[in-house]
DRENTI-857617 format. One record per residue (C-alpha): residue in three letters; x, y, z. Coordinates in steps of 0.1 Angstrom, whole numbers, padded with zeros to 4 digits, always signed. Layout:
// DRENTI-857617
ALAXYZ ...
***
This chain:
// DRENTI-857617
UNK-0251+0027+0104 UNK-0257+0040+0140 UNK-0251+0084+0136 UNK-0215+0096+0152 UNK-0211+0130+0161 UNK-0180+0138+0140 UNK-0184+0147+0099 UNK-0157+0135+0079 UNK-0159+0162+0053 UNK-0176+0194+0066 UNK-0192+0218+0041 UNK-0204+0252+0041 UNK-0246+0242+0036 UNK-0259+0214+0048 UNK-0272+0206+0008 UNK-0245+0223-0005 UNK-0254+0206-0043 UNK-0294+0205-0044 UNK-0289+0238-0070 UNK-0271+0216-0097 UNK-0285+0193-0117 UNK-0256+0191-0143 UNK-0235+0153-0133 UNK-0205+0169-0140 UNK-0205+0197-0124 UNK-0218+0178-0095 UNK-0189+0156-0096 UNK-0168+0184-0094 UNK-0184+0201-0066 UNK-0178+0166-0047 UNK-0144+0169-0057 UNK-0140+0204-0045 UNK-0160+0197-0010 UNK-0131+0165-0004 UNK-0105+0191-0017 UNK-0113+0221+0008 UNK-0112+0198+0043 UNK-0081+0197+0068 UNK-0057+0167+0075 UNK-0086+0135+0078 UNK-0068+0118+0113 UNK-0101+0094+0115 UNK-0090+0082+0077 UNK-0053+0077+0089 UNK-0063+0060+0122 UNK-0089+0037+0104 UNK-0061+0028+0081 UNK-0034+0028+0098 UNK-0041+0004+0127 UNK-0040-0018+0103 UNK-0013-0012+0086 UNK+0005-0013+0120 UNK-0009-0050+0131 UNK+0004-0059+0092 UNK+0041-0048+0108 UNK+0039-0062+0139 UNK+0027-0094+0126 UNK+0058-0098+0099 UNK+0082-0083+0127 UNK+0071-0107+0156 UNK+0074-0134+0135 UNK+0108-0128+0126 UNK+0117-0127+0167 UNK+0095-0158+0173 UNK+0105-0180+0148 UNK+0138-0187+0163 UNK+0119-0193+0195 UNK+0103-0218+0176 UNK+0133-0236+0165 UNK+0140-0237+0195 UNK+0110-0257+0213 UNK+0103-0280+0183 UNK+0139-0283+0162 UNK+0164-0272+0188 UNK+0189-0294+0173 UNK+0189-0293+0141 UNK+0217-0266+0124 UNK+0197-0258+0093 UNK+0175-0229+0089 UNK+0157-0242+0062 UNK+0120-0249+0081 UNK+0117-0211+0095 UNK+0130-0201+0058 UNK+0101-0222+0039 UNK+0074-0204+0069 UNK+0085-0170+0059 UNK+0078-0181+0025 UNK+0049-0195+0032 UNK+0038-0157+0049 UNK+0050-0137+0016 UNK+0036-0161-0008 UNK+0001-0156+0010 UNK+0008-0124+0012 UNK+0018-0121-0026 UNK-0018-0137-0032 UNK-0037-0114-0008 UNK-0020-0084-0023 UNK-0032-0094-0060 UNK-0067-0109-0048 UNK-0078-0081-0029 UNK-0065-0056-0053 UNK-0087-0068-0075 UNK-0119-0077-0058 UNK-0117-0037-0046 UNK-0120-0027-0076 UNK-0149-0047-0085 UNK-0172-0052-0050 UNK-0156-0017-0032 UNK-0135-0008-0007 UNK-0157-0010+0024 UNK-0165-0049+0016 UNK-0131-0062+0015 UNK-0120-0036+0044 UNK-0134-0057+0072 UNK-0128-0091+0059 UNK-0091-0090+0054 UNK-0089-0078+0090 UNK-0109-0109+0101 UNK-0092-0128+0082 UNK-0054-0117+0093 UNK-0070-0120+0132 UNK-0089-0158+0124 UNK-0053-0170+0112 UNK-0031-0152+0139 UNK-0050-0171+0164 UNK-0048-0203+0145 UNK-0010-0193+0147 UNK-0009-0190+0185 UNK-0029-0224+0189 UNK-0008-0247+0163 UNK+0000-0279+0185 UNK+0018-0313+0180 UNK-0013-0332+0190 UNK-0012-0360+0216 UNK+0023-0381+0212 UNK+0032-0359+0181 UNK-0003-0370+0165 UNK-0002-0335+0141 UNK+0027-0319+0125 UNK+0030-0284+0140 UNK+0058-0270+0110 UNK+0024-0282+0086 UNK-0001-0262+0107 UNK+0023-0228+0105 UNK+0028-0235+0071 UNK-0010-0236+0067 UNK-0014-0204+0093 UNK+0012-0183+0078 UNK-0003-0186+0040 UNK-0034-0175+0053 UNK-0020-0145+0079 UNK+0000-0135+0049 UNK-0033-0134+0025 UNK-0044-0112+0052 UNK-0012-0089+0057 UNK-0012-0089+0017 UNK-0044-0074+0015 UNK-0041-0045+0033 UNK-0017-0031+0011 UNK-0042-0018-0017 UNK-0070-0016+0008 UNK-0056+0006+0031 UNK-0032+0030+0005 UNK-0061+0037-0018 UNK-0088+0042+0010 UNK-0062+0068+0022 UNK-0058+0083-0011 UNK-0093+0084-0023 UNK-0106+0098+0008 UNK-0074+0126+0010 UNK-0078+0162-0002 UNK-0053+0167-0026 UNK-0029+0187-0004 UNK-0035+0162+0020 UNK-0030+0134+0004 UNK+0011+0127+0005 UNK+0014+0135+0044 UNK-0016+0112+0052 UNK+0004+0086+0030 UNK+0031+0087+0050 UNK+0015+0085+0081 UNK-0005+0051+0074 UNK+0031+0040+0062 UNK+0048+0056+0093 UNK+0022+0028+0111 UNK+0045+0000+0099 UNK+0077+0008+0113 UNK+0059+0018+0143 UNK+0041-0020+0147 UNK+0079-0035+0140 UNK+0084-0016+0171 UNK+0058-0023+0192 UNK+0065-0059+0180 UNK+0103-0056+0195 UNK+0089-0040+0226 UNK+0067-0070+0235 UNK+0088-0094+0229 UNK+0115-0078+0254 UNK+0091-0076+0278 UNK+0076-0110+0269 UNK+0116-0121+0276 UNK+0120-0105+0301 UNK+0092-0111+0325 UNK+0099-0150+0315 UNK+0137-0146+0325 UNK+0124-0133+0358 UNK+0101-0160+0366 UNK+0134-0185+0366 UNK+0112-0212+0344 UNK+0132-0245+0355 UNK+0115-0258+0324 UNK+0131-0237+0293 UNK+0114-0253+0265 UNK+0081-0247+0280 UNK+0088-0215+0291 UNK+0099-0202+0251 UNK+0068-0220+0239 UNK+0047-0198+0262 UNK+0069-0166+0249 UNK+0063-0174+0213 UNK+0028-0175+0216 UNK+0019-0143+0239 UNK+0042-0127+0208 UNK+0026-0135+0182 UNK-0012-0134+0202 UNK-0011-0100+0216 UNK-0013-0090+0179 UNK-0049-0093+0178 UNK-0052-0066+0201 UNK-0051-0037+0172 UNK-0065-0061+0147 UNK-0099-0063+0169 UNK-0097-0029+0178 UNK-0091-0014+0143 UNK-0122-0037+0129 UNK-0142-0016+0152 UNK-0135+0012+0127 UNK-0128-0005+0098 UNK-0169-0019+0092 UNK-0183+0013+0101 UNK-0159+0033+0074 UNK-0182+0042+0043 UNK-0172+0034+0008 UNK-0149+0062-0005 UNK-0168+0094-0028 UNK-0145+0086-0056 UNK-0158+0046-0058 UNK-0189+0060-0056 UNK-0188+0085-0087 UNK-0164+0063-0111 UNK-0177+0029-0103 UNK-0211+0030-0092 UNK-0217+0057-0109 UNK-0238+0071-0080 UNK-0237+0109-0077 UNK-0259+0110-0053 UNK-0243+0086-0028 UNK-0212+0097-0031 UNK-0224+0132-0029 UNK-0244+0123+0010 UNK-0210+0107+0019 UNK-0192+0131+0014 UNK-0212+0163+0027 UNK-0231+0148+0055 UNK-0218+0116+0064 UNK-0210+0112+0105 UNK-0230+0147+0105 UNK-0262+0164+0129 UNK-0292+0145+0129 UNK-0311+0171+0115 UNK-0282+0175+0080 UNK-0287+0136+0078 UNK-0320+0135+0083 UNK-0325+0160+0052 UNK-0300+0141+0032 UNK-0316+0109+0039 UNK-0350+0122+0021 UNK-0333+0129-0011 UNK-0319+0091-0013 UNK-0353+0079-0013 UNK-0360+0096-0045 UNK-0344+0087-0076 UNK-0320+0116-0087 UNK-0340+0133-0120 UNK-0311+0154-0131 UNK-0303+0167-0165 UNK-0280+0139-0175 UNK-0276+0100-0177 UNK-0293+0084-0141 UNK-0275+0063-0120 UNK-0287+0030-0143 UNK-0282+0038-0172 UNK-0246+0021-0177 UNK-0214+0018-0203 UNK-0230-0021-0210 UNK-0259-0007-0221 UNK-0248+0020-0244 UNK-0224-0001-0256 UNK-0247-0033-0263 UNK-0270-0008-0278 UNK-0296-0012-0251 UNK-0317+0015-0236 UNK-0304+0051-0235 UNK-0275+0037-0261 UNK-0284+0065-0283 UNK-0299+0103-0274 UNK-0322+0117-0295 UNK-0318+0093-0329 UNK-0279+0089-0324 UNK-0272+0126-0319 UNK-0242+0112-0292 UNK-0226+0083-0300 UNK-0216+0057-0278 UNK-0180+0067-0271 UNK-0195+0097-0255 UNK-0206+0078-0222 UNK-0174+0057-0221 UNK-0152+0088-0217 UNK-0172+0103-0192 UNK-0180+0068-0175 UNK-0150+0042-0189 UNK-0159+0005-0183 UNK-0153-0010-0148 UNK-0145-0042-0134 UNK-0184-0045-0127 UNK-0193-0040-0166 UNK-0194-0070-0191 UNK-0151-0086-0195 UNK-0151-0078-0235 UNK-0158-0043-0224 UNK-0133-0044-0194 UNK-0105-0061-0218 UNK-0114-0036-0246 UNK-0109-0006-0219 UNK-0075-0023-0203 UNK-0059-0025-0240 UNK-0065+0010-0252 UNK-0058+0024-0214 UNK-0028+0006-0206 UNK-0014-0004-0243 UNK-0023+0022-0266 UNK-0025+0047-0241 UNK+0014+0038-0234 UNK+0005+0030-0195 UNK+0016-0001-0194 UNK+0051+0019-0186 UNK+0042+0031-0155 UNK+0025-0001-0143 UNK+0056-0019-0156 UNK+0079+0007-0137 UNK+0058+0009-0096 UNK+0062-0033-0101 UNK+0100-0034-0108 UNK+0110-0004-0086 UNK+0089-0027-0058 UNK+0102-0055-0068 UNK+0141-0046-0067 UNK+0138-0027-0039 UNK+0124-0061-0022 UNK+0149-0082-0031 UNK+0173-0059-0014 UNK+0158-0051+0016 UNK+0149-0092+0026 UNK+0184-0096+0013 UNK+0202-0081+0039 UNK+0193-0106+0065 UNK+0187-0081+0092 UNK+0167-0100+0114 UNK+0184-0134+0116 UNK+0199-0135+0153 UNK+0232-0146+0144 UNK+0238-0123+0117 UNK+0231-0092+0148 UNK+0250-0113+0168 UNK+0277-0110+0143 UNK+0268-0069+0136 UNK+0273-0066+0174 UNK+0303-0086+0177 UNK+0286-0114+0203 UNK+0289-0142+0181 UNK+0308-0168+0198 UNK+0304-0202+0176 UNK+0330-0224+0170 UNK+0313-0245+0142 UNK+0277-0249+0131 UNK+0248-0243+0150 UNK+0211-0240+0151 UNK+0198-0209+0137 UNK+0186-0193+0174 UNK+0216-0203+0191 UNK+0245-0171+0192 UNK+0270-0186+0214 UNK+0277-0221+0225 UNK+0288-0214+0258 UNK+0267-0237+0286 UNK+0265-0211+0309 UNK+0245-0186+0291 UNK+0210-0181+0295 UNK+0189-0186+0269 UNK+0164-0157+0275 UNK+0194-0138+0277 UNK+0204-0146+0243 UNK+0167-0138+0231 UNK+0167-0108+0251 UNK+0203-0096+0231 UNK+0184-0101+0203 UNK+0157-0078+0208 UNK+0182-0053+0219 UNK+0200-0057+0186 UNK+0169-0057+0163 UNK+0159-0021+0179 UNK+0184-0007+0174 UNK+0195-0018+0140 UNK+0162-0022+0124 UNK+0139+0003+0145 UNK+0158+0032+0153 UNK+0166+0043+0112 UNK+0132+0032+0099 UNK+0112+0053+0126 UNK+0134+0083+0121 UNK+0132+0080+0084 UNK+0097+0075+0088 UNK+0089+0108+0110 UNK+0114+0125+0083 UNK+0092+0114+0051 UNK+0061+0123+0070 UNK+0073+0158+0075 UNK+0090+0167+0037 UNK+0062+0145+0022 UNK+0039+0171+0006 UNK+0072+0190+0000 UNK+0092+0170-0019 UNK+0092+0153-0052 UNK+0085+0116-0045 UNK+0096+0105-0081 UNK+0130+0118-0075 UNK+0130+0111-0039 UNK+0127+0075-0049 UNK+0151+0079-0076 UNK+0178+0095-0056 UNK+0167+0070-0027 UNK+0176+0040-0050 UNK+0213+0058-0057 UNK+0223+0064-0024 UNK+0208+0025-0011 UNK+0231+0016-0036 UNK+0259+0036-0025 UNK+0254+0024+0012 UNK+0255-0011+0000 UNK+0285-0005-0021 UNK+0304+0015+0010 UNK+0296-0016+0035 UNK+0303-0044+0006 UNK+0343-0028+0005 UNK+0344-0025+0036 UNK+0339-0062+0045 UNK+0356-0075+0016 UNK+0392-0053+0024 UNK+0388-0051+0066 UNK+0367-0085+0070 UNK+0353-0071+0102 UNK+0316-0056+0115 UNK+0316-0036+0140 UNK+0304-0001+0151 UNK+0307+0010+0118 UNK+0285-0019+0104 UNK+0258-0011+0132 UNK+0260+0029+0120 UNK+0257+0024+0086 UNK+0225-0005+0090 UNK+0208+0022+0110 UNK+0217+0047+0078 UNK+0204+0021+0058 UNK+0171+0021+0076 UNK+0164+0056+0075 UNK+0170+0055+0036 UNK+0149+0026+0034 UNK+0119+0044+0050 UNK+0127+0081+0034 UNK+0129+0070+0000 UNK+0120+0036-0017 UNK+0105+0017+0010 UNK+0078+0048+0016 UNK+0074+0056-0021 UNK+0070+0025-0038 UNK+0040+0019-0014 UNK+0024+0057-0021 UNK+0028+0058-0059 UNK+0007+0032-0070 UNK-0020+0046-0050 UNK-0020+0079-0068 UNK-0010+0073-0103 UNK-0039+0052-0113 UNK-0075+0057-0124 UNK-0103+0045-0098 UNK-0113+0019-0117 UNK-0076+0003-0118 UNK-0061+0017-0089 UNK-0067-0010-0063 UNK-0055-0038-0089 UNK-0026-0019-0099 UNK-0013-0011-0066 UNK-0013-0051-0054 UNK-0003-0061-0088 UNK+0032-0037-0078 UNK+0031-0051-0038 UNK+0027-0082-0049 UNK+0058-0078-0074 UNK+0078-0067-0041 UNK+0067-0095-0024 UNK+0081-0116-0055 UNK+0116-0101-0049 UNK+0116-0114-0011 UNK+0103-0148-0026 UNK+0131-0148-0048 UNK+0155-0134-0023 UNK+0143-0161+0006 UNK+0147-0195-0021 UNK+0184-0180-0024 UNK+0192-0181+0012 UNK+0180-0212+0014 UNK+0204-0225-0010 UNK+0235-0206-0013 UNK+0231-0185+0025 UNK+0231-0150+0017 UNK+0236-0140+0052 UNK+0272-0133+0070 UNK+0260-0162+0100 UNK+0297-0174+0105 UNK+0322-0157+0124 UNK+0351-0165+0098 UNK+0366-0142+0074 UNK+0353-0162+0042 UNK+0320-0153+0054 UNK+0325-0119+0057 UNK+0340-0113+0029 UNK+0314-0132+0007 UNK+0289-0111+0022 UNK+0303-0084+0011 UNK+0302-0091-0022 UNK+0264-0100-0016 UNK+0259-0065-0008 UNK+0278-0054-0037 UNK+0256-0071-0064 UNK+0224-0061-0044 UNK+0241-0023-0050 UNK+0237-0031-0084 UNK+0195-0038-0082 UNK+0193-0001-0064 UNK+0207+0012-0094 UNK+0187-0001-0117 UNK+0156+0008-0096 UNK+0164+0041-0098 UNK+0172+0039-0135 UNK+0134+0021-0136 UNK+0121+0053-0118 UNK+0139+0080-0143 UNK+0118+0062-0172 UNK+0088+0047-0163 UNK+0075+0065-0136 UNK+0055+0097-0141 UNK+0056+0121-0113 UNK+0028+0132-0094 UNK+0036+0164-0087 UNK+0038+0195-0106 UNK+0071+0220-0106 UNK+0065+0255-0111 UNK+0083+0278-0136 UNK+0080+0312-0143 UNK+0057+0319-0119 UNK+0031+0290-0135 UNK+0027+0256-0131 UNK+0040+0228-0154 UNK+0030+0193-0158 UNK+0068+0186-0178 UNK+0096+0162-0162 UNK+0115+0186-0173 UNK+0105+0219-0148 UNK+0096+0197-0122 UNK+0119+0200-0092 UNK+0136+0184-0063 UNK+0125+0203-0031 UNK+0102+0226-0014 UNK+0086+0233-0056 UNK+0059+0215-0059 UNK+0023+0214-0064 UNK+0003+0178-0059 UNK-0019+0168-0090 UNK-0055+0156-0081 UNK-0061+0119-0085 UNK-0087+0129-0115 UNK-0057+0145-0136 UNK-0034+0114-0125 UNK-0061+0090-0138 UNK-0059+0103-0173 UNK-0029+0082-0175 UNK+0002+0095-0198 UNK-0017+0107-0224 UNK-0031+0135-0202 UNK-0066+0148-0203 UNK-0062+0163-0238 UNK-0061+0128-0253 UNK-0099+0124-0232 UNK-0107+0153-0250 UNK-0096+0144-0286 UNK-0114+0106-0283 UNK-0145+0131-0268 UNK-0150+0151-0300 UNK-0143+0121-0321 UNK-0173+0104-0307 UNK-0195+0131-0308 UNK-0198+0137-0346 UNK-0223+0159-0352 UNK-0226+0169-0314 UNK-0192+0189-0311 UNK-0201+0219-0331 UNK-0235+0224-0306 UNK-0210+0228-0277 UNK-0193+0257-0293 UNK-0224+0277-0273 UNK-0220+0298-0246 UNK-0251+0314-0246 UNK-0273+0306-0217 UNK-0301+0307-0245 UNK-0278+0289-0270 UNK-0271+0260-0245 UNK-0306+0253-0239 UNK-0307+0249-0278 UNK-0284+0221-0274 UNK-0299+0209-0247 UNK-0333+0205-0264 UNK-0311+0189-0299 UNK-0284+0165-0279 UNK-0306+0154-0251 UNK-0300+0150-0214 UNK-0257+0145-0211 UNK-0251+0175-0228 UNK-0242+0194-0198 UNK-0214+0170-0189 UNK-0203+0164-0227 UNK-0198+0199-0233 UNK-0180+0211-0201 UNK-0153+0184-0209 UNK-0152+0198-0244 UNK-0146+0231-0231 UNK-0122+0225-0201 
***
């Protein structure tokens, strides 16, 4: 990789860890050098043009899709086709969200980084370009189908990808408020995504286009296209990003890497030039080298026992657990004891239901179906059915006025709360409990919901209250749930999991719009008509979705661990109990959130249990006592003891 002038992580030395030969404490110095650096903007940009081309891409396809209706179904009065293509784009998405998830944690960050975004700009043109053939020779409603599956693989994927990147590469003060920014990108690509299309609209309209069907099959496409702007723009960035330090040190197992990434990387030629001599020698260091692995010591292969046994095997998978990258008995073995005995399963359980439910609301709510804003807005003017893009069936309107209405209507319903929510979470981030922020998020979504479902049950009528309340909505969506369910799962997980776990709970979200989608398809959650009935059904929609809030937040109370700390008494406390609402708290490094629910002093316990006759020689302290321990346990006693004694 070409040199760049900027340094991601700046240190004090230029070696700052040649002194150390202990792995542990080397790991820890790694830890400290991420720890002590400012905000990382390059880390949030890198990520979050991404993450801002995944919400222009779902956004614009919500404006275009009525557009499409109207070139290629303009007639017919069911909604069902442009249903079954947003399926199509979540259930890709639901499998991009798993797949990559997984292959992150087992071939790294940087090598799925680039090829989701190549993939999600590949299938948006493919998109753009879907055709009926000569004399209707191909079926264009098949090639979206096709198109969307794969731009929603694509979407899907940078959910882990871009959250744990974030987290991993975040100091630990850092870390909530460059969260919150890569989020902040969506609601700011839904944005950009209405912005286009009223200007797409709009310079159409002004062109007077004798030929309207022509003209909206132009608009569609510039919609959807200009979209691969940011995506080729942010792959610039994204193949050039290095694999993150904490990959490195718990999955490679590469000290040494992750030690030149994260002191010299993007530094002076002379720094990298120094740096780049030790990587040509293999680290000889006082404990296990880079190859020795958990497969060997556990199939009893080379370096499986120090110095006639003295260590025993469960020594090496504490300090270096199996991965996805070591033999599967050895990976099932660790994802049994880590999740089930370890009692972690709860937590994985609760970030995949919280997601989920808050899903199944938030698609619920048919916000971006034009006739519903119509109705919001009080422009509906239907006097029995009609096609899904159509909002009133008087001859004399235009029908890029009608499209432009509906841009109008979307930003102010759907962009105006979620950016302000947004900027809000980004600023009381770092300061807030995010646990209860998404429990008390939950209760007053549910709240909202239950406020506008009386409401159109007893007064049958939207209005400017309706439009008030949706942009309330919004801004709780985005500071609360919407935000945290997304940040969680990047923090509460070990390095080895993290990635899977975090698209095992997006793609459980993604589940709940599935789910939520099929039903409008067959029993029409959204208030489309302009009769009471309608209304009033609607309301009790919102009513039961009310009901899924509450339980999300009752998920949260039990099953989610916070990540924060409360103080008490002048000390900090790791309890549920101390830890408070606002302005108290103290982020937990990733390390101490990876220990899982048992905490670090169950590490320590399955530590000395391994070690056997080892434990007692750590009880030196001696400079000249530890080098008798040295000399009797062989080369990891460094890192074994300093665990023992922390």
């Amino acid at each position: 990789m070409g040199r760049v002038t900027h340094r991601w992580y700046k240190t004090d030395r230029a070696r700052d860890f040649d002194h150390e030969t202990d792995r542990y404490v080397r790991m820890q110095q790694i830890y400290q050098t991420i720890d002590r650096q400012r905000y990382q903007w390059v880390v949030v940009l890198v990520a979050g043009v991404g993450f801002f081309l995944d919400g222009y891409t779902l956004f614009a396809s919500n404006i275009a899709l009525p557009m499409i209706a109207y070139v290629y179904w303009q007639d017919e009065t069911s909604s069902r086709r442009t249903t079954f293509i947003n399926i199509a784009t979540l259930a890709g998405t639901f499998l991009g969200q798993i797949t990559f998830g997984f292959l992150a944690d087992r071939n790294g960050r940087k090598k799925m980084y680039g090829a989701e975004l190549v993939l999600l700009i590949v299938s948006t043109l493919g998109v753009t370009m879907a055709s009926t053939g000569a004399n209707n020779s191909m079926s264009i409603y098949a090639w979206l189908i096709w198109w969307r599956i794969i731009t929603g693989i694509g979407v899907g994927a940078d959910y882990p990808l871009s959250a744990v990147i974030t987290s991993e590469f975040a100091p630990t003060k850092h870390r909530a408020r460059m969260l919150a920014s890569v989020f902040f990108m969506q609601p700011l690509g839904q944005l950009a995504g209405n912005l286009v299309a009223l200007i797409v609209v709009a310079v159409t309209k002004n062109h007077n286009n004798e030929d309207s069907v022509r003209a909206v099959d132009i608009m569609w496409r510039w919609l959807i296209g200009i979209g691969v702007v940011p995506g080729v723009i942010a792959s610039l960035f994204r193949f050039a990003i290095p694999e993150t330090p904490r990959y490195l040190l718990d999955i490679d197992n590469d000290p040494i890497k992750a030690e030149f990434d994260a002191t010299t990387l993007f530094g002076t030629e002379e720094q990298t030039a120094n740096i780049d001599l030790d990587l040509d020698r293999p680290w000889d260091g006082t404990t296990l080298p880079k190859s020795s692995s958990f497969s060997s010591y556990a199939s009893g292969g080379a370096g499986g026992s120090i110095d006639s046994g003295s260590i025993a095997p469960n020594t090496e998978y504490t300090l270096h657990p199996p991965t996805f990258q070591s033999h599967w008995r050895n990976v099932w073995d660790d994802v049994i004891y880590y999740f089930w005995k370890e009692g972690n399963w709860r937590t994985l359980l609760g970030t995949c239901i919280a997601w989920m439910l808050l899903d199944f609301g938030f698609y619920g709510i048919q916000l971006s179906s034009p006739q519903f804003l119509a109705k919001t807005w009080g422009t509906l003017n239907l006097n029995g059915p009609a096609p899904s893009w159509e909002t009133t069936d008087n001859p004399n309107e235009s029908i890029y006025t009608m499209f432009l209405y509906t841009s109008v209507e979307a930003m102010v319903i759907l962009n105006v709360g979620s950016v302000v929510g947004g900027l809000l979470f980004i600023a009381f981030a770092p300061k807030i409990n995010r646990v209860h922020l998404q429990k008390y998020g939950f209760l007053a979504l549910a709240a909202l919901f239950i406020a506008m479902g009386v409401m159109f049950i007893t007064v049958h009528r939207e209005g400017p209250v309706a439009i008030v309340l949706y942009v309330i909505g919004q801004m709780f969506f985005n500071f609360g749930p919407n935000a945290t369910t997304y940040m969680l799962p990047a923090e509460l997980y070990p390095t080895r999991y993290r990635a899977t776990c975090h698209g095992l709970s997006a793609a459980s979200g993604k589940l709940g719009s599935i789910l939520v989608e099929l039903l409008t398809v067959y029993y029409n959650i959204g208030s489309t008509s302009a009769d009471v009935s309608s209304t009033r059904r609607y309301g009790w929609i919102l009513v039961v979705f009310s009901a899924a809030m509450i339980v999300g937040s009752i998920v949260t109370h039990f099953l989610i661990p916070s990540v924060q700390q409360g103080r008490r008494a002048g000390k900090w406390s790791c309890s549920r109990e101390c830890s408070s609402f606002w302005f108290d708290e103290k982020e937990k490094s990733l390390e101490s959130l990876g220990l899982g629910r048992l905490g670090e002093s169950t590490r320590k316990e399955k530590l000395a249990a391994g070690l056997g006759e080892g434990e007692r020689w750590c009880n030196a302290r001696t400079e000249k006592q530890l080098n008798v321990v040295r000399i009797k346990l062989g080369p990891s006693t460094d890192e074994t003891c300093r665990i023992l004694w922390q």
